[in-house]
C-alpha positions in Angstrom: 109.6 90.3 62.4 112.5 88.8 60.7 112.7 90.1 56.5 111.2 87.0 54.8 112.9 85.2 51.8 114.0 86.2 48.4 111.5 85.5 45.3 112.1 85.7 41.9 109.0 86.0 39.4 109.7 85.1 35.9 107.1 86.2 33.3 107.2 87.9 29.9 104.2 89.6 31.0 105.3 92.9 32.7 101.6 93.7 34.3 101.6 89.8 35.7 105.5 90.2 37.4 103.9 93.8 38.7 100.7 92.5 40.3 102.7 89.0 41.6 105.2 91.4 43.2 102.9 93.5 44.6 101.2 90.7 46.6 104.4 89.3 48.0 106.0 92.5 48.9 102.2 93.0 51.2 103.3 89.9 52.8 106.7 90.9 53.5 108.8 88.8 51.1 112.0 90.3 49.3 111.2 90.3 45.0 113.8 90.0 42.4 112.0 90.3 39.0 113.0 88.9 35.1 110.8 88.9 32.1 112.5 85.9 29.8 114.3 82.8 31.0 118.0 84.2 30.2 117.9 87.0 32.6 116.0 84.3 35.5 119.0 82.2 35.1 121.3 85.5 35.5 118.9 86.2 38.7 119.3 83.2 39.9 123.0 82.9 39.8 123.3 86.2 41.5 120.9 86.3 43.8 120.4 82.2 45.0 116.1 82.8 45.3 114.3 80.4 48.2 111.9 80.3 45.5 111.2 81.0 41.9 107.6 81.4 40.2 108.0 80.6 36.6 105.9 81.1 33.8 106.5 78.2 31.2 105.6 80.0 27.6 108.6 82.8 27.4 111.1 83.9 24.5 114.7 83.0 24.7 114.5 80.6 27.2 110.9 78.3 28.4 109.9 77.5 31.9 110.3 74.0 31.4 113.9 74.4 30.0 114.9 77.0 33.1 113.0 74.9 35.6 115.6 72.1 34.6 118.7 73.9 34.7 117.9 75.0 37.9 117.2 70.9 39.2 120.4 70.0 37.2 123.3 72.8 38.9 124.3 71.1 42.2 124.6 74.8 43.6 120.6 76.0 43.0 118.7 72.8 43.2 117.5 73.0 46.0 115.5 76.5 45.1 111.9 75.7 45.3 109.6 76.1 41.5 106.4 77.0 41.1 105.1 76.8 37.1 102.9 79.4 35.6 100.8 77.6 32.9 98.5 78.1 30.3 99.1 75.3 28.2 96.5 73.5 29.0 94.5 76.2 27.4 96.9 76.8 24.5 97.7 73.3 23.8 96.3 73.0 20.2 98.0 76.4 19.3 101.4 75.8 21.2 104.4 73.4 20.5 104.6 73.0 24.4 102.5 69.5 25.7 101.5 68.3 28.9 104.3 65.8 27.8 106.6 68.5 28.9 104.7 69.1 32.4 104.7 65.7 33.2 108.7 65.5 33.1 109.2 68.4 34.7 110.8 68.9 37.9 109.2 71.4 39.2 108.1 71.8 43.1 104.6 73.1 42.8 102.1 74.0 39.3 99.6 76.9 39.2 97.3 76.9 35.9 96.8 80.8 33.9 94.7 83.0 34.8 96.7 82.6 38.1 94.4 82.8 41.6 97.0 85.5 43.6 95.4 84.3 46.9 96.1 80.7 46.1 99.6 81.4 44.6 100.4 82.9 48.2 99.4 80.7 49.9 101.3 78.0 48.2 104.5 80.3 48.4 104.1 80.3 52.3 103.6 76.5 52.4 107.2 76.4 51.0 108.6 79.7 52.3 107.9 79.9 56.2 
């Protein structure tokens, strides 16, 4: 069996980035990790990921605004993105809206507390 592609999972949430990795590493995918949206863009540019699963509420840099650089750089726009939210739980005690979901560019959406079966199985949709 061929080594499957590179993901990188973005979350400010240690334990999540842990269990996430866990699961794709069973499944034979290669993990990079980052736990802010500064070092994911610093992953990205070093290590091109086929895909990236991106929580949107994170310090120094949000989903939505990484999840745009990454659809605006001619080089990485093609990298597949799959959103981590909660805000649709958090919306009355967050400044993010579903304003901001709905411009997104983002490949793929999974709502908080995340399903890990269902998360796989939309990373091999896009990854096999």
């Amino acid at each position: 069996m061929s080594e499957k592609q590179l993901i990188l999972v973005v979350d400010d949430d240690p334990d999540l980035v842990e269990a996430v990795s866990m699961k794709l590493e069973a499944l034979g995918y290669r993990v990079a990790k980052a736990y802010d949206g500064v070092e994911a863009m610093e992953k990205i540019s070093e290590e091109k990921p086929a895909l990236v699963i991106l929580d949107v509420m994170m310090p120094r840099k949000n989903g939505w605004e990484v999840c745009e650089e990454i659809k605006n750089t001619a080089d990485i726009k093609d990298i597949t993105v799959v959103l981590l939210t909660a805000v649709a739980d958090s919306v009355k005690t967050t400044s993010y809206t579903h304003a901001d979901g709905k411009t997104t560019q983002a490949d793929d959406y999974i709502p908080k507390p995340i399903d890990l079966d269902k998360l796989m199985d939309i990373v091999k949709d896009y990854c096999n």
